[in-house]
NUMAR-503987 format. One record per residue (C-alpha): x, y, z; residue number from 0; residue in three letters; chain. Coordinates in steps of 0.25 Angstrom, whole numbers, plus 5000, padded with zeros to 4 digits. Each point is the difference from the previous one (the first is absolute). Layout:
(r (X Y Z) NUM Ala A) ...
This chain:
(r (5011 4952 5006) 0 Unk A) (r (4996 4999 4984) 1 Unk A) (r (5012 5003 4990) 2 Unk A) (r (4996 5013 4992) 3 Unk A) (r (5005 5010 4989) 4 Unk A) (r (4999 5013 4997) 5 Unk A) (r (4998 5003 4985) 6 Unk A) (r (5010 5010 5000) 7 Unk A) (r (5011 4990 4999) 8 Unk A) (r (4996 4996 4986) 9 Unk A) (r (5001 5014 4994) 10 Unk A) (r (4992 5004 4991) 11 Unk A) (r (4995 4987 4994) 12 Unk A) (r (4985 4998 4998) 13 Unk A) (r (4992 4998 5010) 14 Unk A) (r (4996 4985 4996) 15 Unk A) (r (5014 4994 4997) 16 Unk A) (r (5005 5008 5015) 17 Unk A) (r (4987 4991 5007) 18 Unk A) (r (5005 4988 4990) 19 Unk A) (r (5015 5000 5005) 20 Unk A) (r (4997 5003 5014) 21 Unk A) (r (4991 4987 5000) 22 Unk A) (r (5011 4994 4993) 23 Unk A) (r (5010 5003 5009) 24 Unk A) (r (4992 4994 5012) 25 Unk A) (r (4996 5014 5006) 26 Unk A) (r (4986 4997 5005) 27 Unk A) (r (4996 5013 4997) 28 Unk A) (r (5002 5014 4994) 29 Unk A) (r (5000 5013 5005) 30 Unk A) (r (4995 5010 4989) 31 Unk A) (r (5001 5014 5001) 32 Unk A) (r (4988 5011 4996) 33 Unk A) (r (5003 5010 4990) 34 Unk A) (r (5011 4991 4993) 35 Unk A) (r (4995 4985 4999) 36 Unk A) (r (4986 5003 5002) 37 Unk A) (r (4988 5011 5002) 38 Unk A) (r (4988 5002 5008) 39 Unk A) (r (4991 4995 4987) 40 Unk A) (r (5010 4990 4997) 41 Unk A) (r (4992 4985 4995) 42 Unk A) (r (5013 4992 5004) 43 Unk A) (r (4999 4989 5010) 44 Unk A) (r (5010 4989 5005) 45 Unk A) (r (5000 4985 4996) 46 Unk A) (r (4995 4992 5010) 47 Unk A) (r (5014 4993 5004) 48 Unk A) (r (5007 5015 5001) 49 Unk A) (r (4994 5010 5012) 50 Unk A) (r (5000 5016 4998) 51 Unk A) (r (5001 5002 5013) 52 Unk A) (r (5002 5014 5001) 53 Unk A) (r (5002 5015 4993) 54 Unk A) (r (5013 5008 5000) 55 Unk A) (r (5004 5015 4994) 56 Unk A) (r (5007 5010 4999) 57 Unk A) (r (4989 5013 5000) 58 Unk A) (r (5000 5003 5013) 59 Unk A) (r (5014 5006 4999) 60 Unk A) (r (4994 5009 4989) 61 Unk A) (r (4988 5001 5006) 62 Unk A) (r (5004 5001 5017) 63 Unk A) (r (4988 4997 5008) 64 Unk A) (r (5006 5010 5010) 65 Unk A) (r (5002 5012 4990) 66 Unk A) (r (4999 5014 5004) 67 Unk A) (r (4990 5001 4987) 68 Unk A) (r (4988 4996 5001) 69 Unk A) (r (4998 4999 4985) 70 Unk A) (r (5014 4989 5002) 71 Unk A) (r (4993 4992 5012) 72 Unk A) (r (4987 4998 4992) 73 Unk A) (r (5007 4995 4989) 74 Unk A) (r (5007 4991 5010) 75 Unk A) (r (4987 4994 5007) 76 Unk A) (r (4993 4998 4986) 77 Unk A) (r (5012 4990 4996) 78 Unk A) (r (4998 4992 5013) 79 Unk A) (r (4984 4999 4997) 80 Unk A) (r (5004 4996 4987) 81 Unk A) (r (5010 4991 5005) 82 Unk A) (r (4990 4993 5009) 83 Unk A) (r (4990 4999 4989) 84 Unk A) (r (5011 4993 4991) 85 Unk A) (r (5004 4992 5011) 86 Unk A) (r (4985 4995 5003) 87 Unk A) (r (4999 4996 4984) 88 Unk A) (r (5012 4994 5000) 89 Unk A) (r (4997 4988 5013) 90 Unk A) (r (5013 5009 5008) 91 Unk A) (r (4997 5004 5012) 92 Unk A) (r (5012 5008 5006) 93 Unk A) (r (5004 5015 4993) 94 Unk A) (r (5013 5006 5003) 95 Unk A) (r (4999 5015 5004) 96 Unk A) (r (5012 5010 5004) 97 Unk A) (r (4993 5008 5009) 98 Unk A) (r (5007 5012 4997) 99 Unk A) (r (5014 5008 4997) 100 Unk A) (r (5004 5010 5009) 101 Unk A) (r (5001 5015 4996) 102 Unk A) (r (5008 5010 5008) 103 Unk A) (r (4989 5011 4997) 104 Unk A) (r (4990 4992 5012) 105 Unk A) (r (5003 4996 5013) 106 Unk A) (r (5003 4986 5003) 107 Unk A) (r (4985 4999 5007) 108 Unk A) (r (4994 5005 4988) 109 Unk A) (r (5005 4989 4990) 110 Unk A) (r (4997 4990 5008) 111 Unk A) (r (4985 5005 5004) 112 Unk A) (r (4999 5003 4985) 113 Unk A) (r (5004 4986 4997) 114 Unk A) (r (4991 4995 5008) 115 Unk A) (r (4988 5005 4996) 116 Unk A) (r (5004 4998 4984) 117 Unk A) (r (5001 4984 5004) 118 Unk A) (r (4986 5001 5008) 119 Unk A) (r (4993 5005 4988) 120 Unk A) (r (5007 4990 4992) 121 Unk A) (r (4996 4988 5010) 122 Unk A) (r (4987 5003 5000) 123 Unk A) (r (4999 4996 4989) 124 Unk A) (r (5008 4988 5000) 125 Unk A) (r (4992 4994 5012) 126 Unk A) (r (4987 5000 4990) 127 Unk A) (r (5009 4992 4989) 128 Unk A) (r (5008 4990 5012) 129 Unk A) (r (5012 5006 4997) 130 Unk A) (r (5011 5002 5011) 131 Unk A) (r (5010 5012 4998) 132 Unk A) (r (5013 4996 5003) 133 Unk A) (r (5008 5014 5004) 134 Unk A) (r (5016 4997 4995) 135 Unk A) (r (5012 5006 5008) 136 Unk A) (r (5009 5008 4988) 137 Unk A) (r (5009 5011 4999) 138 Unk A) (r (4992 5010 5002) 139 Unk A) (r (5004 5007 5012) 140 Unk A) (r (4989 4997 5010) 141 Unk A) (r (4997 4988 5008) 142 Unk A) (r (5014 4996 5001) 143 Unk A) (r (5000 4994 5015) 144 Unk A) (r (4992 4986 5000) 145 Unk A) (r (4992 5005 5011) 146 Unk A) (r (4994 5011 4994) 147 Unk A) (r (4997 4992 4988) 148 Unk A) (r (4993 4990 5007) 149 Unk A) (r (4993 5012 5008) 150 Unk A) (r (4995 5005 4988) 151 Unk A) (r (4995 4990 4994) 152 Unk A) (r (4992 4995 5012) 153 Unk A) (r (4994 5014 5002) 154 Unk A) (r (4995 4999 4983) 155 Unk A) (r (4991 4989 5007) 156 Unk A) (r (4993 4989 4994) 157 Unk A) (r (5004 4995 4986) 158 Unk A) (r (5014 5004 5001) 159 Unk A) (r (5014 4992 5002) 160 Unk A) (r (5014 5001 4996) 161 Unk A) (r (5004 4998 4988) 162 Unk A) (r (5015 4998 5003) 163 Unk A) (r (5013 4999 4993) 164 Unk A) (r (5014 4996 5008) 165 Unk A) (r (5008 5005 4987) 166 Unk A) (r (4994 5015 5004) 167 Unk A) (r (5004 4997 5013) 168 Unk A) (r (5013 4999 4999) 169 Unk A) (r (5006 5016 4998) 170 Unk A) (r (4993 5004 5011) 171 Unk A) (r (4998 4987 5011) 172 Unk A) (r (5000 4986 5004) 173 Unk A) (r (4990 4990 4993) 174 Unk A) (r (4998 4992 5012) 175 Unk A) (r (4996 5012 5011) 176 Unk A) (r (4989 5004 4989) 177 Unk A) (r (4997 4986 4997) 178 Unk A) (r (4997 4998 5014) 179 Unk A) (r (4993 5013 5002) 180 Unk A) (r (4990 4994 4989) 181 Unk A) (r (4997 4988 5005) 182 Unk A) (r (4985 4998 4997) 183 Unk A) (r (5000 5013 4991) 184 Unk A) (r (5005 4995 4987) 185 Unk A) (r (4992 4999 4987) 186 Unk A) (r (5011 4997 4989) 187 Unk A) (r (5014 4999 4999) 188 Unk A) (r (5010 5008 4990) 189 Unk A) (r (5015 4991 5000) 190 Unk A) (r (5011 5008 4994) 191 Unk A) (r (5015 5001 5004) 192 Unk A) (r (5008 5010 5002) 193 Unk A) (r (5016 5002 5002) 194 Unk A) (r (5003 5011 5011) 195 Unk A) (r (5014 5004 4994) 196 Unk A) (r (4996 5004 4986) 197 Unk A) (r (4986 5004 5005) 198 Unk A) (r (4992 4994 4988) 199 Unk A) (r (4990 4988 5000) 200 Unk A) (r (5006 4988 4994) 201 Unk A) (r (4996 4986 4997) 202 Unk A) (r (4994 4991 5010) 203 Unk A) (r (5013 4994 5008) 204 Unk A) (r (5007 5011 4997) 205 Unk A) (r (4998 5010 5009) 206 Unk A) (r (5000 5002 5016) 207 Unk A) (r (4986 4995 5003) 208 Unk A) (r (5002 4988 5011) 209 Unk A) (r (4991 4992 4994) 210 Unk A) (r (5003 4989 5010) 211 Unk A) (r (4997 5009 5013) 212 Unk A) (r (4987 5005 4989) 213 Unk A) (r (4991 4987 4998) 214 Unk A) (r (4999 4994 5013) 215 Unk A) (r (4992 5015 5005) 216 Unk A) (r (4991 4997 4986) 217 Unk A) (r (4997 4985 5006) 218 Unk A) (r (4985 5005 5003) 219 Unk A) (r (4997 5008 4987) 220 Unk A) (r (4994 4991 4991) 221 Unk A) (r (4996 5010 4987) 222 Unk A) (r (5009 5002 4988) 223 Unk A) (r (5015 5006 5000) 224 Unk A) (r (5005 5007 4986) 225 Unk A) (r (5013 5001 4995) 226 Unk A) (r (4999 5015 4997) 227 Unk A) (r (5013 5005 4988) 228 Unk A) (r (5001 5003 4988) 229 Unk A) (r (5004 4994 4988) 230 Unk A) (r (5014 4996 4995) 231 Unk A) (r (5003 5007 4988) 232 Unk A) (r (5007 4988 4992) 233 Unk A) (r (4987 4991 5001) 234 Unk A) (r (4985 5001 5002) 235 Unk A) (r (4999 4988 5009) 236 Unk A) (r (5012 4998 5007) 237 Unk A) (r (4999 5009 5013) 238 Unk A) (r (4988 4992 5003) 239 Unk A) (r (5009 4987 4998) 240 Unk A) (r (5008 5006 5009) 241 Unk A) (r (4992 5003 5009) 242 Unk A) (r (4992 4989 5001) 243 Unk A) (r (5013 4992 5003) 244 Unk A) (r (5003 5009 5012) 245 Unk A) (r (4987 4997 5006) 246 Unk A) (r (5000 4987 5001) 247 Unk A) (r (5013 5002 5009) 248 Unk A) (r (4994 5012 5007) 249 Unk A) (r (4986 4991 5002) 250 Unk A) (r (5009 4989 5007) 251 Unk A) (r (5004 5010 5011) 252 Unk A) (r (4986 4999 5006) 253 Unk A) (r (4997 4993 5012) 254 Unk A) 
């Protein structure tokens, strides 16, 4: 495993000094996230000791990939061919898609087979580019067993993994049932925690997630894992501190 972050947990900095301090820190790379940080026609590219591994955002919640408009869903599939083009001009080669949000006016079938044809559009073209789409588990309402999710993704086909993230996990499962479910299937890893009583994400170490029962079922994945929060509002840098801290105790859990 590679220690990463996303750029989310430096606010709203620029996106030079969020790359600078991640290196600084000792992440080994960034996660940057299309349509904050960077844009399809964006001429940024990482130094050579820093990796931009992969692309993040938040559109697909405007833009649902499963939408009972058609209008909304083409909008959708146009930000993941823009993601991946922005992805191959950047050296990353993982983006991050929700693949859907469900909507009470379809049935459950019908968000699914609507999701999955938005993301086939999207992948074709991302198998031109070498990009991988990594399908996130989120609150969305759909895909909430780790069989199904695993299902789904395997029926997208080629070019296709899980884009997984044990702090989403938490509300609704345990880490390790869907990290065994995986095995084989993961394409990038999102670390957040979560505290069960209050019901909110919290700091790394913070929260409920086992991260010792965790890292030993991630013993076989070898790509990046990103601290996904945001930012403390008292200083620009110092939930990255933070959070790099708690990786090194979390990284220590491995086997």
């Amino acid at each position: 495993m590679r220690l990463g972050v996303n750029a989310w947990i430096f606010g709203s900095l620029p996106i030079d000094e969020k790359i600078s301090m991640a290196r600084k820190l000792g992440f080994e790379g960034i996660e940057l996230n299309y349509g904050d940080d960077v844009q399809e026609e964006s001429g940024l590219k990482a130094p050579n000791d820093m990796a931009l591994p992969s692309l993040c955002t938040s559109l697909f919640w405007r833009y649902p990939l499963n939408s009972p408009d058609e209008e909304t869903r083409r909008k959708g599939v146009s930000v993941g061919i823009s993601m991946a083009k922005t992805a191959a001009k950047l050296g990353a080669s993982v983006i991050l898609i929700v693949p859907g949000v469900n909507n009470p006016s379809l049935s459950y079938d019908q968000l699914l087979t609507l999701s999955a044809s938005s993301l086939k559009q999207i992948g074709k073209v991302a198998r031109d580019l070498g990009i991988t789409i990594g399908v996130e588990n989120v609150w969305n309402k759909l895909l909430y067993s780790p069989v199904e999710y695993a299902t789904f993704i395997r029926e997208l086909g080629e070019g296709f993994g899980a884009y997984f993230d044990v702090g989403n996990v938490m509300e609704i499962g345990h880490p390790t049932q869907w990290l065994k479910e995986l095995q084989g299937m993961i394409v990038g890893v999102h670390f957040k925690d979560y505290d069960l009583q209050s019901k909110r994400f919290v700091p790394l170490l913070q929260g409920d997630v086992p991260w010792k029962e965790v890292m030993p079922f991630l013993s076989s994945y070898h790509g990046f894992v990103m601290v996904e929060q945001g930012p403390y509002r008292g200083h620009p840098y110092q939930a990255a501190i933070d959070a790099r801290a708690a990786m090194s105790t979390i990284f220590s859990y491995a086997v």
